[in-house]
C-alpha positions as CSV (number, residue, x, y, z in Angstrom):
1,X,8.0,-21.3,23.3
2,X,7.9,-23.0,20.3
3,X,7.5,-21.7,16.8
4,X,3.7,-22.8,15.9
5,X,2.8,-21.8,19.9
6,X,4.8,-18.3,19.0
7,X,2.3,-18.1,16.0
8,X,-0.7,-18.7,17.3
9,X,0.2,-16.2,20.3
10,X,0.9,-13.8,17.8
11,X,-2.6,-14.5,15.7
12,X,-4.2,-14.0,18.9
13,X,-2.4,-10.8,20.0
14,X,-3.3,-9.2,16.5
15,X,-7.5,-10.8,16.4
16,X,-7.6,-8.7,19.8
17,X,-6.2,-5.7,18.6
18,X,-7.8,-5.2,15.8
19,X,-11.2,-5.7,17.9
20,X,-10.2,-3.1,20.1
21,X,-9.4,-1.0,17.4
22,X,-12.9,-1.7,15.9
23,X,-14.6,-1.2,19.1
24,X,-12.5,2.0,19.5
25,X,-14.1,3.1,16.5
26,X,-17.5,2.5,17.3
27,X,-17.5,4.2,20.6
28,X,-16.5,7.8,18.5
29,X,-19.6,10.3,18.9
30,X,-21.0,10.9,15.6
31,X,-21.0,14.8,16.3
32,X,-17.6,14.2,15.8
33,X,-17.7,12.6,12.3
34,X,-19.1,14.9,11.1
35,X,-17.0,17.5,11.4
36,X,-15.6,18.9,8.1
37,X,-11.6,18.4,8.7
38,X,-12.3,14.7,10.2
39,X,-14.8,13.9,6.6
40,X,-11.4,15.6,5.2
41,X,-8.6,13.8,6.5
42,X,-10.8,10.0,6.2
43,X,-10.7,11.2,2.7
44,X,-7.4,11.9,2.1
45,X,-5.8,8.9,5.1
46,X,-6.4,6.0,2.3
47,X,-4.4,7.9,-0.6
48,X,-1.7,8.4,1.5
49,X,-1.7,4.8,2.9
50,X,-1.6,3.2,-0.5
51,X,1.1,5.8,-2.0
52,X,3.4,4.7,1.1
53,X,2.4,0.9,0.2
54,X,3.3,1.7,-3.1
55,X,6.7,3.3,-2.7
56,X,8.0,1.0,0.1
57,X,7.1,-1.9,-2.6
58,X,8.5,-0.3,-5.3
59,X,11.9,1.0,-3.5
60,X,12.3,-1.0,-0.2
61,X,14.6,-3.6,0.4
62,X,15.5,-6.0,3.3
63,X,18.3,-3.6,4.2
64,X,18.0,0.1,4.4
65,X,19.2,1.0,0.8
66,X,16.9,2.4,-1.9
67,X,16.4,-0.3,-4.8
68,X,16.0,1.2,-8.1
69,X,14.7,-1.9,-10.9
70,X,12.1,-3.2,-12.9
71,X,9.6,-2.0,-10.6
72,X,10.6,1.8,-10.8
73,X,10.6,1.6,-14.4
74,X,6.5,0.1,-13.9
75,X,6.0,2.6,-11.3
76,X,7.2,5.4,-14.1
77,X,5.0,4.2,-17.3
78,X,2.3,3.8,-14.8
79,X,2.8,7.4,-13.6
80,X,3.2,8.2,-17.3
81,X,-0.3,6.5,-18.4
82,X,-1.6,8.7,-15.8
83,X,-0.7,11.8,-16.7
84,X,-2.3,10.9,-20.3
85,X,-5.2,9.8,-18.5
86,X,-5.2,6.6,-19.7
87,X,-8.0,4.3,-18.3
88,X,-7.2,1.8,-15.2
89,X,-6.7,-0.8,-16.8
90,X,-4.6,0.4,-19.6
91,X,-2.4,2.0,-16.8
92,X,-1.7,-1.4,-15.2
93,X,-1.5,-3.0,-18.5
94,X,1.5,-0.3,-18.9
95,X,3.0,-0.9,-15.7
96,X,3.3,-4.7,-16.5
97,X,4.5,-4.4,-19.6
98,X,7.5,-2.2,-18.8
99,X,8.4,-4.3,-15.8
100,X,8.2,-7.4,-17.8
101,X,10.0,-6.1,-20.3
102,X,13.2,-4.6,-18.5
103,X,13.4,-8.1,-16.7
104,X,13.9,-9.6,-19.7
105,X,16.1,-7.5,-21.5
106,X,18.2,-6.8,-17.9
107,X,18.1,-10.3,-17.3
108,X,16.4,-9.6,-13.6
């Protein structure tokens, strides 16, 4: 198979799946929602998806070695501005100038 057919197989596979997994959702019984450790964990299931996204962009590499750059030093004055409870935007204004700042001086 060539590479675009390989693609558009692969497009294909993944618009299915995620209709199944829509249609999967849909067919839940509400009685179910509504329980009070399901309304706990749908709360809790997107924190701990971006925190993963997070680390594994901070710290991942192609190979299976922890990186430890620019972006840690972000991720820290980020974590920082929080802990002061700085506004959003000043905590991403933070995170960006740190990382922008130990490129340049580290030469990265």
């Amino acid at each position: 198979m060539s590479g675009g057919a390989s693609t558009w197989v692969a497009i294909g596979v993944t618009a299915i799946g995620c209709y199944g997994v829509k249609l999967l959702g849909l067919s839940v019984p509400a009685g179910l929602l509504e329980r009070p450790l399901v309304k706990r964990l749908a709360a809790l299931v997107p924190i701990a998806l971006l925190a993963a996204l997070t680390a594994l962009q901070t710290f991942g590499t192609s190979g299976l070695r922890l990186a430890v750059d620019a972006r840690s030093a972000g991720l820290a004055a980020a974590a920082v501005a929080l802990l002061l409870r700085a506004p959003f935007l000043v905590v991403i204004a933070a995170a960006v100038l740190v990382t922008a700042a130990v490129r340049a001086f580290a030469g990265m």
